[in-house]
C-alpha positions as CSV (number, residue, x, y, z in Angstrom):
1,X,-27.1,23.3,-2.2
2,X,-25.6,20.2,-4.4
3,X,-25.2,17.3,-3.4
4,X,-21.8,16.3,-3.4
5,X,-20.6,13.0,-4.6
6,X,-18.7,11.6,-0.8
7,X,-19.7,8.8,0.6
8,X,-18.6,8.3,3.8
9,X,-18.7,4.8,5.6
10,X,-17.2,5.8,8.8
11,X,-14.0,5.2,10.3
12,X,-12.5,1.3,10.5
13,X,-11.0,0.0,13.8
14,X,-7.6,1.2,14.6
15,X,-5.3,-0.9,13.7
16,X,-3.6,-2.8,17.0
17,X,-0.1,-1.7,17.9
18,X,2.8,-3.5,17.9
19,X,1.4,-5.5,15.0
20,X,2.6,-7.9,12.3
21,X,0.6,-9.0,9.2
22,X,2.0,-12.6,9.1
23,X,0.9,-12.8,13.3
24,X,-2.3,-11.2,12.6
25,X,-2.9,-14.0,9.5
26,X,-1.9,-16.9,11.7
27,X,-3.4,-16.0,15.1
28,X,-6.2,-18.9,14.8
29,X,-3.0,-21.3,14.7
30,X,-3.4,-20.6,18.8
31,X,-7.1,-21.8,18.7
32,X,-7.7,-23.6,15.9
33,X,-4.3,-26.0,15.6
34,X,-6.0,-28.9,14.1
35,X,-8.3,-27.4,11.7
36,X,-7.9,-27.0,7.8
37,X,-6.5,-24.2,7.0
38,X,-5.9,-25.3,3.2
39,X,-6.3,-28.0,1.0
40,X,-4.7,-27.9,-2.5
41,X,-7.0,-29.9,-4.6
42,X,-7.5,-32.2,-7.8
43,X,-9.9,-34.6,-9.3
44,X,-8.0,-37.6,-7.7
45,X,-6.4,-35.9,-4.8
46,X,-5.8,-33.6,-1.8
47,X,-3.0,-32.1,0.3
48,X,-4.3,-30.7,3.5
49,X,-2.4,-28.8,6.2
50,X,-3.7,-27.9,9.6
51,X,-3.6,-24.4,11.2
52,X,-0.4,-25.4,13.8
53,X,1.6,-27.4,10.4
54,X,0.6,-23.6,8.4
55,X,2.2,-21.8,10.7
56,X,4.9,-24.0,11.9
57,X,6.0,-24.0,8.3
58,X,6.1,-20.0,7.8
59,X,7.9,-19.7,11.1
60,X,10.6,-22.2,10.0
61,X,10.8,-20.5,6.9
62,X,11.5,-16.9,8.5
63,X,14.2,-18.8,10.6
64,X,15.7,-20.2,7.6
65,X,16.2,-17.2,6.1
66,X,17.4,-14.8,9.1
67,X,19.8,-18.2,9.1
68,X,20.9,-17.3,5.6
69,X,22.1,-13.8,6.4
70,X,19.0,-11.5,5.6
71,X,18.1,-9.1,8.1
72,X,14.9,-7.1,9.0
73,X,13.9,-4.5,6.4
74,X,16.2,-6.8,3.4
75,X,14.0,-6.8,0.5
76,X,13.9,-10.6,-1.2
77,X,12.6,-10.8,-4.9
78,X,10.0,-13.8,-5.3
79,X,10.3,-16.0,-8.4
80,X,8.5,-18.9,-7.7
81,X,6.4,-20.8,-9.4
82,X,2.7,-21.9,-8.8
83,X,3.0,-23.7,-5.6
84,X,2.8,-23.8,-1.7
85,X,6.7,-22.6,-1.6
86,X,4.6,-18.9,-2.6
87,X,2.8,-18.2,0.3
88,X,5.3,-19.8,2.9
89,X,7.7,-17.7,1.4
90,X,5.8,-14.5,1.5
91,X,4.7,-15.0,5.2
92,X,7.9,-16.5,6.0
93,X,9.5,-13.4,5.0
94,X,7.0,-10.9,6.3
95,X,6.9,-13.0,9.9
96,X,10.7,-12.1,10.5
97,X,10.3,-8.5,9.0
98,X,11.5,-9.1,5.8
99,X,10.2,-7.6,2.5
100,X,9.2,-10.0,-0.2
101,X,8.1,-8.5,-3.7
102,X,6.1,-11.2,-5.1
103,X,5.8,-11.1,-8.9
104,X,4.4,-13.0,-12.0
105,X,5.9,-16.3,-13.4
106,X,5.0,-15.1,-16.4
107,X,7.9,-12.5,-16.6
108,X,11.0,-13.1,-18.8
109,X,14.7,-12.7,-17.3
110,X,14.8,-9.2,-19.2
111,X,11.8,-7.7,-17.4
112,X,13.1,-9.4,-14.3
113,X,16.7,-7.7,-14.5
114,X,15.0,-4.1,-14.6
115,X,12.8,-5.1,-11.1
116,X,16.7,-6.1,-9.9
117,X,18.1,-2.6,-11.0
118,X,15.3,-0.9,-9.6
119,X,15.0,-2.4,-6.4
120,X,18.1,-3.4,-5.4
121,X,17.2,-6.8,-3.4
122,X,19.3,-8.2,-0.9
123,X,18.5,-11.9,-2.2
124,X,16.5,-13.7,-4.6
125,X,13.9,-16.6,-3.6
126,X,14.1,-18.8,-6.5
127,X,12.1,-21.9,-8.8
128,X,14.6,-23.0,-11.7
129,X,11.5,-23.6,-13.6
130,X,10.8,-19.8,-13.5
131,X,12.6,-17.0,-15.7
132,X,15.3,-15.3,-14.0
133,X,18.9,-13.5,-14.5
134,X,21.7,-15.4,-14.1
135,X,23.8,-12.7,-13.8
136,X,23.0,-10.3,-10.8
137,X,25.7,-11.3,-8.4
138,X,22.5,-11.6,-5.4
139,X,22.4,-14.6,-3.1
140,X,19.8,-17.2,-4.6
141,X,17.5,-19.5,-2.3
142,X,16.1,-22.1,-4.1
143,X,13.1,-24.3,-3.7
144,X,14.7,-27.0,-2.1
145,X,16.5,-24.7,0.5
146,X,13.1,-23.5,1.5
147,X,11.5,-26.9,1.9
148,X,14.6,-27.5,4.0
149,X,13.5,-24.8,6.2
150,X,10.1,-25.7,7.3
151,X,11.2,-27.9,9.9
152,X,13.2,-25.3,11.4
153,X,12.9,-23.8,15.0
154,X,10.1,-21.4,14.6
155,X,11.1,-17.9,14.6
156,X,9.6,-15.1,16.9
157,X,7.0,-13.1,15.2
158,X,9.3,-9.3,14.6
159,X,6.4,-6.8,16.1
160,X,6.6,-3.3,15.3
161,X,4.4,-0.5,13.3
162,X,2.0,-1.3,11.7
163,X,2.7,1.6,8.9
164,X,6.1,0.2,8.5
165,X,7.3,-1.5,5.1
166,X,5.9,-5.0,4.6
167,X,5.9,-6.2,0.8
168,X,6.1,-4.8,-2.6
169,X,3.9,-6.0,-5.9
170,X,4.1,-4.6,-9.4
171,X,1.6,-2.5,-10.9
172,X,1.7,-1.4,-14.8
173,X,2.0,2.3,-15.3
174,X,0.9,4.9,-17.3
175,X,4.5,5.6,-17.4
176,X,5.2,2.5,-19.4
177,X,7.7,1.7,-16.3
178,X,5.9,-0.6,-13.7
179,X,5.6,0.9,-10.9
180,X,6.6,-0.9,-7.8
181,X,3.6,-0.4,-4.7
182,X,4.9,-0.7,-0.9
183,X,2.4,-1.7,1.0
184,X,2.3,-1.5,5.5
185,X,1.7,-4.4,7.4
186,X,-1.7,-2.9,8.4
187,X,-2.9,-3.4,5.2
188,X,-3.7,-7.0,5.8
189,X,-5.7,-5.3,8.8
190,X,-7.9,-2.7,6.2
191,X,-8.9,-6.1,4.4
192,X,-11.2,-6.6,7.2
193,X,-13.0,-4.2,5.7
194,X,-13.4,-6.9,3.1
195,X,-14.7,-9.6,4.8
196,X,-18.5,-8.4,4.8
197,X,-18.3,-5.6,3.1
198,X,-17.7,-8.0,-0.4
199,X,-17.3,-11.7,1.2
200,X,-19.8,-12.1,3.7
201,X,-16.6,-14.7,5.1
202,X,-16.8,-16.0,8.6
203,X,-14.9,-18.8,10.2
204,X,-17.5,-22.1,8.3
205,X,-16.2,-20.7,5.2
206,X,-14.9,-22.7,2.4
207,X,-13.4,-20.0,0.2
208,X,-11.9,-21.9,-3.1
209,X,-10.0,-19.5,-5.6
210,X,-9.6,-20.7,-8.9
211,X,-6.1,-18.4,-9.4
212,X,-2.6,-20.1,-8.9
213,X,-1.0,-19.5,-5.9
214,X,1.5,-17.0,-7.4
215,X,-0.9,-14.5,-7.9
216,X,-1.6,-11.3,-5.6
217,X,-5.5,-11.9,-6.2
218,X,-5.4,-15.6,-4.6
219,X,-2.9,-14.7,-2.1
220,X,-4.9,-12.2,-0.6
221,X,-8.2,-13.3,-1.7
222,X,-7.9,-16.5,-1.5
223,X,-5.6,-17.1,1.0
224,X,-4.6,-14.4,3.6
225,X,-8.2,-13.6,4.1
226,X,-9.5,-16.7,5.3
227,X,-7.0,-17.6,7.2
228,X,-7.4,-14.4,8.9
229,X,-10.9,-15.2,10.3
230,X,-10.0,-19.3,10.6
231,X,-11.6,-20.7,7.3
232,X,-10.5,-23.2,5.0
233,X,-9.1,-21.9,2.1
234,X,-9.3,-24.1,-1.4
235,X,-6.6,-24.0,-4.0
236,X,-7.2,-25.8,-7.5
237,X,-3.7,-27.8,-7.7
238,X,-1.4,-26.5,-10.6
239,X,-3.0,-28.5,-13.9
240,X,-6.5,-28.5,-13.4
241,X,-8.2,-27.6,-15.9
242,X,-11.0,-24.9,-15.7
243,X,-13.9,-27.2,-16.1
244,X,-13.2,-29.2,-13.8
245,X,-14.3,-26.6,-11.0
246,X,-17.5,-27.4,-10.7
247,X,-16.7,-30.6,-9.4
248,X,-14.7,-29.6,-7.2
249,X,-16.3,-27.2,-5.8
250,X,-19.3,-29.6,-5.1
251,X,-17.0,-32.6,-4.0
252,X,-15.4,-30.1,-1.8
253,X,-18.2,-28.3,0.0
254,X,-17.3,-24.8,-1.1
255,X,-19.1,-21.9,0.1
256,X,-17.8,-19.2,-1.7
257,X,-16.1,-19.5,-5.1
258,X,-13.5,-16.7,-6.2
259,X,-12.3,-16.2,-9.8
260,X,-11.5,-13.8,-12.1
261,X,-14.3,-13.0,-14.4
262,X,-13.1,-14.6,-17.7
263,X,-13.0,-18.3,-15.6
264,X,-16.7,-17.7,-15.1
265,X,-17.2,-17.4,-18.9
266,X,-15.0,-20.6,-19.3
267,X,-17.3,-22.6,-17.1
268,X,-20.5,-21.7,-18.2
269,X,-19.1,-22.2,-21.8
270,X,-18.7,-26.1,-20.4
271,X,-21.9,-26.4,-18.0
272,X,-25.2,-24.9,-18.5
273,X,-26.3,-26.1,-15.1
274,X,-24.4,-26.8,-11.9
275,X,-25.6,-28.5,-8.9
276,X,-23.3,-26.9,-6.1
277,X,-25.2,-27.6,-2.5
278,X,-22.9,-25.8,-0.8
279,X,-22.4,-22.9,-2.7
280,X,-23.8,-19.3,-1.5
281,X,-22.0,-17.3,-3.9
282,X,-19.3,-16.4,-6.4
283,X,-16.9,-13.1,-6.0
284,X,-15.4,-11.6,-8.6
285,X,-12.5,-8.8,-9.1
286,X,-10.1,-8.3,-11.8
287,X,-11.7,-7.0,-14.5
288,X,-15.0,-5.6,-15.1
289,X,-18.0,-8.4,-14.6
290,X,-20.8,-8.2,-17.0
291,X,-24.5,-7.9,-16.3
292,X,-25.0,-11.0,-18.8
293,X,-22.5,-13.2,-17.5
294,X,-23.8,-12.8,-13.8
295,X,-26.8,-13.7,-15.0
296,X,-26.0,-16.5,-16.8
297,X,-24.1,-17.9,-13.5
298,X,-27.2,-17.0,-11.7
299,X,-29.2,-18.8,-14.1
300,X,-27.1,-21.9,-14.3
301,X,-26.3,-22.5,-10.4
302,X,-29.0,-20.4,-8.2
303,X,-26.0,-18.4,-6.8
304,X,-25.4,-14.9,-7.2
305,X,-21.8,-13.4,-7.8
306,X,-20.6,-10.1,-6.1
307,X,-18.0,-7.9,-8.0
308,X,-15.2,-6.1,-5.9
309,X,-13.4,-2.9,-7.3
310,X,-9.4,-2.0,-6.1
311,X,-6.4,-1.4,-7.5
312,X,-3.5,-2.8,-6.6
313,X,-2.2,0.5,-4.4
314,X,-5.5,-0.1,-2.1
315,X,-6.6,-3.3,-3.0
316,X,-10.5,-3.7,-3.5
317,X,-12.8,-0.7,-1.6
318,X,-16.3,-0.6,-3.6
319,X,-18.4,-3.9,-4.2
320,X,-21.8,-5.5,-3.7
321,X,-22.1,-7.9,-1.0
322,X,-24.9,-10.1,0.5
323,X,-25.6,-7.5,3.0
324,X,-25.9,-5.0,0.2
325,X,-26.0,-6.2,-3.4
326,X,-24.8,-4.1,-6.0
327,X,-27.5,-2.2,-7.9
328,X,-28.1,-3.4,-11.7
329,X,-25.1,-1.4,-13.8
330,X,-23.3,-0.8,-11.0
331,X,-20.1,-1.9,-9.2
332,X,-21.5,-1.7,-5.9
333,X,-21.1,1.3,-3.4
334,X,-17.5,1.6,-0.7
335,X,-17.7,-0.8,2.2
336,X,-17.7,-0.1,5.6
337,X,-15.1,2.1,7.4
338,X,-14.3,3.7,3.7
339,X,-14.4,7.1,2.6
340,X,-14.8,7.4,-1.5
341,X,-15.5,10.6,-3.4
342,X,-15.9,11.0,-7.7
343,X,-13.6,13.9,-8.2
344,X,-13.6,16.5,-10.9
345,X,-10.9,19.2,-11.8
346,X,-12.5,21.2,-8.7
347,X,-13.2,18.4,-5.6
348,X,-16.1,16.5,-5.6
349,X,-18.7,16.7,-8.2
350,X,-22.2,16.4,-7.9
351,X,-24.2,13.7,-7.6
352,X,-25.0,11.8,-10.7
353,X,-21.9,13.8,-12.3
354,X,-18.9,11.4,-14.1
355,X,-15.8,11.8,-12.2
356,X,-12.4,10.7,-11.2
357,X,-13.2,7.8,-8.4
358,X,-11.1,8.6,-5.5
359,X,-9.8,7.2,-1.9
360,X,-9.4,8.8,1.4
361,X,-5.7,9.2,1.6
362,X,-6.3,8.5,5.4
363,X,-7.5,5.0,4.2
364,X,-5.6,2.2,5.9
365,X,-5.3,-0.1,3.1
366,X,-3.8,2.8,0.8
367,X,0.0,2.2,0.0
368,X,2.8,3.7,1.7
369,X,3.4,5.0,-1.9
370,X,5.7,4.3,-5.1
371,X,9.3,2.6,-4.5
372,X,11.8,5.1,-5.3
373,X,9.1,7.7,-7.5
374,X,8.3,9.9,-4.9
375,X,6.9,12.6,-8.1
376,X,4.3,9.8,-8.9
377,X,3.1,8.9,-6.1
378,X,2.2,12.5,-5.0
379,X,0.4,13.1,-8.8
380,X,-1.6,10.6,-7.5
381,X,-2.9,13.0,-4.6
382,X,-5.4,15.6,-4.6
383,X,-5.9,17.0,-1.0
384,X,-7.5,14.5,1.1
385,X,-8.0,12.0,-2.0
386,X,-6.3,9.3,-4.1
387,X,-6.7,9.5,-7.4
388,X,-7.3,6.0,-9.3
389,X,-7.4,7.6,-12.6
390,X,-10.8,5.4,-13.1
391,X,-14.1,7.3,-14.2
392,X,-17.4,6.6,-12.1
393,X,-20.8,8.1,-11.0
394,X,-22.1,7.5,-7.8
395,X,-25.8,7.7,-6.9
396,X,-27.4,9.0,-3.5
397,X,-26.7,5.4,-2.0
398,X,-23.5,5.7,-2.6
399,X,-23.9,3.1,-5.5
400,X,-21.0,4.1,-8.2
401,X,-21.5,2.9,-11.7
402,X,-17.8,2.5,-13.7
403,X,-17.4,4.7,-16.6
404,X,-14.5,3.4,-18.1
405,X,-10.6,4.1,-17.6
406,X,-9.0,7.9,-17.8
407,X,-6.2,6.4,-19.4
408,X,-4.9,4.4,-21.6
409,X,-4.6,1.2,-19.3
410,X,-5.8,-2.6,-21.2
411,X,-7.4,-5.0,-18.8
412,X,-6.4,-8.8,-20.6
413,X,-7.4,-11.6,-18.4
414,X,-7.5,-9.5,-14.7
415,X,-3.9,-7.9,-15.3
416,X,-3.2,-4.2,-15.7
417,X,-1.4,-3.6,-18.6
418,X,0.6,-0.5,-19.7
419,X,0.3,-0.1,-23.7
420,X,3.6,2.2,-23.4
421,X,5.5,-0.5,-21.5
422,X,4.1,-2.9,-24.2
423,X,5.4,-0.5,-27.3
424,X,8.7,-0.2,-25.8
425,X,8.8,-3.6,-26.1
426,X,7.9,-4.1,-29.1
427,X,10.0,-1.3,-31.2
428,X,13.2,-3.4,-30.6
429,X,12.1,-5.2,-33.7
430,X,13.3,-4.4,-36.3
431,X,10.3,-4.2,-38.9
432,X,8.5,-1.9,-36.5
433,X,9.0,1.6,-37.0
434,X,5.9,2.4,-35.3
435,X,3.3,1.3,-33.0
436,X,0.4,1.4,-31.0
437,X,-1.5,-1.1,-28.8
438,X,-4.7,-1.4,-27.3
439,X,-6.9,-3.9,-25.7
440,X,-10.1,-4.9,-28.3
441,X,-13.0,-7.0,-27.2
442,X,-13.6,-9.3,-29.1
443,X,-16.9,-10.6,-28.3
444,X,-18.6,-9.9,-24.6
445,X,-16.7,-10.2,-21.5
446,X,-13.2,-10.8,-23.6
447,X,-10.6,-8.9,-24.2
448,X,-7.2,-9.4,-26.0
449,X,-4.2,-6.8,-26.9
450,X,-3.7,-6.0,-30.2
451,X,-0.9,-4.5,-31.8
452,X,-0.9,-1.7,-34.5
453,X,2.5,-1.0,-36.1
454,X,3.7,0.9,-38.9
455,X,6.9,-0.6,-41.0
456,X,8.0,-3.7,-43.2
457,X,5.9,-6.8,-43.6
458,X,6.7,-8.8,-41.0
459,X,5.6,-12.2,-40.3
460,X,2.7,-12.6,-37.0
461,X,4.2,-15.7,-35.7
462,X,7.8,-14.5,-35.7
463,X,6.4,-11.5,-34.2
464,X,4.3,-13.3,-31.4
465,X,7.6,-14.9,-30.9
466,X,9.9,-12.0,-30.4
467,X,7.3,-10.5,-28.1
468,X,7.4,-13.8,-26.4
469,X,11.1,-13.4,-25.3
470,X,10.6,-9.7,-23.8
471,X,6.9,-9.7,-22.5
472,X,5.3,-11.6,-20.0
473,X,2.4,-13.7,-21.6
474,X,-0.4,-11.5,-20.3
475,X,1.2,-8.7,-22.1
476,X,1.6,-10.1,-25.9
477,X,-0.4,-9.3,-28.6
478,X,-2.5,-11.6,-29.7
479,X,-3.1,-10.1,-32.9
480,X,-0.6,-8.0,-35.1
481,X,-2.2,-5.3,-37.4
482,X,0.2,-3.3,-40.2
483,X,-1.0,0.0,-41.3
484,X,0.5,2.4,-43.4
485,X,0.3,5.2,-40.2
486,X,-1.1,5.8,-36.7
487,X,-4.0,7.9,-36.1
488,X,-2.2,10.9,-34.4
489,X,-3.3,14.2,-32.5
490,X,-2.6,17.3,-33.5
491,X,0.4,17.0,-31.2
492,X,1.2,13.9,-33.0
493,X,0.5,11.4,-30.0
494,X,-1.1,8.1,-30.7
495,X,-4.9,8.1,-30.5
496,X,-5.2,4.8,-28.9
497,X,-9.1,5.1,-28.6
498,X,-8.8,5.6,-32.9
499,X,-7.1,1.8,-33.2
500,X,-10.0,-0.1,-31.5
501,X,-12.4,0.8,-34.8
502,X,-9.5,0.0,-37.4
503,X,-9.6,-3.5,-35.4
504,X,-13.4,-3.3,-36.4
505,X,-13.3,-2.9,-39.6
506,X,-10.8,-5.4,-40.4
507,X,-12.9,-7.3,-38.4
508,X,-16.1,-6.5,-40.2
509,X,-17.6,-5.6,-36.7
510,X,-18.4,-2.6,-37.4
């Protein structure tokens, strides 16, 4: 008989009933008041705030806006910039049973107004410094409204399911439409999952995250996690500049550093060695983590770093850990209390086979599903499974090796990117009769998009510029290529995979 390719890590706790996520990230507020809960940081200076200010804060804010005419269930659109206003905002919102959607400051007004049509908020939490329709008739809170409401009366935690509705984030598509992911309050629960299963985090932590504030990996990662177990979470203050971590991370007494893996590279491309006392290890998610750059971290600070794999519809689910460190090649095998299977066209396949990697749909950190695209979400179902339309192998351990995406999908710097949603964009202009994108690397461990178009000579930096006014930065092209066609299918669809070697040989890399 086969072997078939399940791993099966048991069943996580249940998840307590009534239950709210913003309660359940706050709780050590009741024993822990005076310790630091966060501390945004720079070369020449800190801003602490203590467990009973943290939650005194997100409280006021959930009075604020109940105050303001939302009620429980209103969904509020975040477009704030890279500051503390993000995560007050979020919790605030989530504390009172409101829905906030945060999303990217990188997004223009246009993509913007299509999230607005699509989701239909009641309200919009608002930075003027960040890109955003004037023209969509919502009530608008701004920055200095939500200051304001800090010092409010704090509101009573709204207790309920935890399978109910509690935020939304953006995913790109294959679709070329990004796809909007509910998630249940009990997925801040799942992520406990997480916290030795990939972290090893415990209440000495002190986690610093190198991403902004305004980005789902920090918030979760970086934030809601160890405040969750009462550590001290570490925030580089907007401005500092990459190498410059190091030091803080040393001045600081960081335990655990978290960062995408392209702000590894950027390091080590400044410091060959670190002396960081504190340090146990790095964690990395976002993009795949090379063999030779964990090395070279390795190498260069006596720490090892341990790589997560999720998706944004079940956050992170396989990953080494100090309890059990990934083996060479590999991405690590599913942490405790999850069920993960590699799936071919009939169920599991065997053992060593290449497969779909999939998700227990019973798992308790798996979205509620798609806003308003039922049809997609269950395409994503097989059975008993989610499919993440990623290709793995898993080994008798349960050790899964990634084998690349099923689809068409570009990873640039951590971010998702759908090359349809990128070519819609991108045929408004009117040189472009054609095109296709694709994400090239362009020497180990980076990856940029780059554009492939068919149509009149056009200029690259008026180009980069038009893009600039539709795209978010993450998803321009960096690099414009004109050919005199597309390499097509017999059913005349773009062969994406055929653009990455015309890239080359411009290139003279191949």
């Amino acid at each position: 008989m086969r072997m078939q390719a399940i791993f099966d890590q048991g069943e996580p706790a249940p998840c307590p009933r009534p239950f709210n996520m913003a309660a359940h990230v706050l709780a050590h507020a009741a024993d822990l008041p005076d310790k630091i809960a966060l501390s945004v940081i720079a070369p020449d200076h800190s801003d602490s705030w203590r467990y009973r200010d943290l939650e005194a804060a997100v409280r006021g804010i959930g009075t604020g806006l109940l105050a303001a005419g939302f009620v429980p269930g209103d969904i509020l659109l975040m477009r704030l910039d890279n500051t503390l206003d993000f995560p007050l905002a979020y919790l605030g919102a989530i504390a009172v049973g409101l829905v906030p959607v945060p999303t990217s400051s990188q997004l223009t007004a246009p993509e913007v107004t299509k999230m607005v049509a699509q989701l239909a908020p009641a309200g919009i939490l608002h930075d003027p410094r960040v890109a955003c329709p004037d023209d969509t008739g919502l009530p608008v809170i701004d920055i200095a409204a939500l200051a304001a409401m800090r010092t409010l009366p704090p509101a009573d935690y709204a207790m309920g399911e935890p399978d109910r509705l509690a935020y939304i984030i953006y995913t790109s598509g294959t679709s070329g439409t990004p796809r909007a992911v509910m998630h249940a309050h009990r997925a801040i629960w799942a992520r406990r999952m997480m916290h030795q299963g990939w972290y090893g985090l415990g209440a000495d932590d002190r986690l610093l995250h190198a991403g902004a504030f305004n980005w789902t990996y920090t918030l979760g990662t970086g934030l809601m996690d160890p405040w969750s177990v009462g550590a001290t979470a570490l925030i580089p203050a907007a401005g500092v500049a990459i190498e410059a971590l190091p030091q803080l991370l040393a001045d600081h007494g960081a335990t655990i550093f978290a960062a995408a893996p392209g702000v590894y590279r950027k390091i080590l491309s400044h410091h060959a060695q670190m002396d960081l006392p504190a340090l146990r290890h790095g964690l990395a998610a976002g993009e795949k983590l090379s063999d030779k750059l964990r090395q070279q971290w390795n190498a260069a600070t006596g720490t090892p770093i341990y790589e997560a794999y999720g998706m944004s519809e079940c956050s992170t689910f396989i990953s080494g850990s100090p309890a059990h460190p990934a083996t060479p090649g590999t991405l690590g095998r599913p942490q405790d209390g999850r069920r993960v299977a590699i799936l071919g066209p009939d169920g599991p396949v065997a053992l060593g086979a290449e497969g779909t990697i999939a998700v227990a749909r019973s798992d308790p950190g798996l979205m509620l599903g798609y806003f308003g695209a039922e049809a997609e979400t269950a395409a994503k179902m097989q059975g008993e499974w989610f499919l993440t339309g990623d290709q793995g192998m898993m080994e008798a351990g349960g050790q899964i090796t990634y084998l690349g995406r099923a689809d068409d999908m570009m990873n640039a710097g951590g971010y998702r990117v759908s090359p349809l949603e990128v070519e819609a964009a991108l045929l408004a202009h009117p040189a472009i009769r054609e095109v296709g994108v694709t994400d090239v690397e362009v020497k180990e461990d980076a990856r940029i998009i780059v554009a492939f178009y068919v149509g009149e000579a056009a200029d690259e930096a008026e180009l980069k510029a038009f893009a600039a006014g539709c795209l978010a930065r993450y998803k321009q092209p960096r690099v414009y290529v004109r050919l005199e066609a597309l390499p097509s299918g017999a059913n005349g669809k773009i062969l994406r995979r055929a653009l990455k070697p015309l890239y080359e040989v411009r290139n003279g890399q191949a």
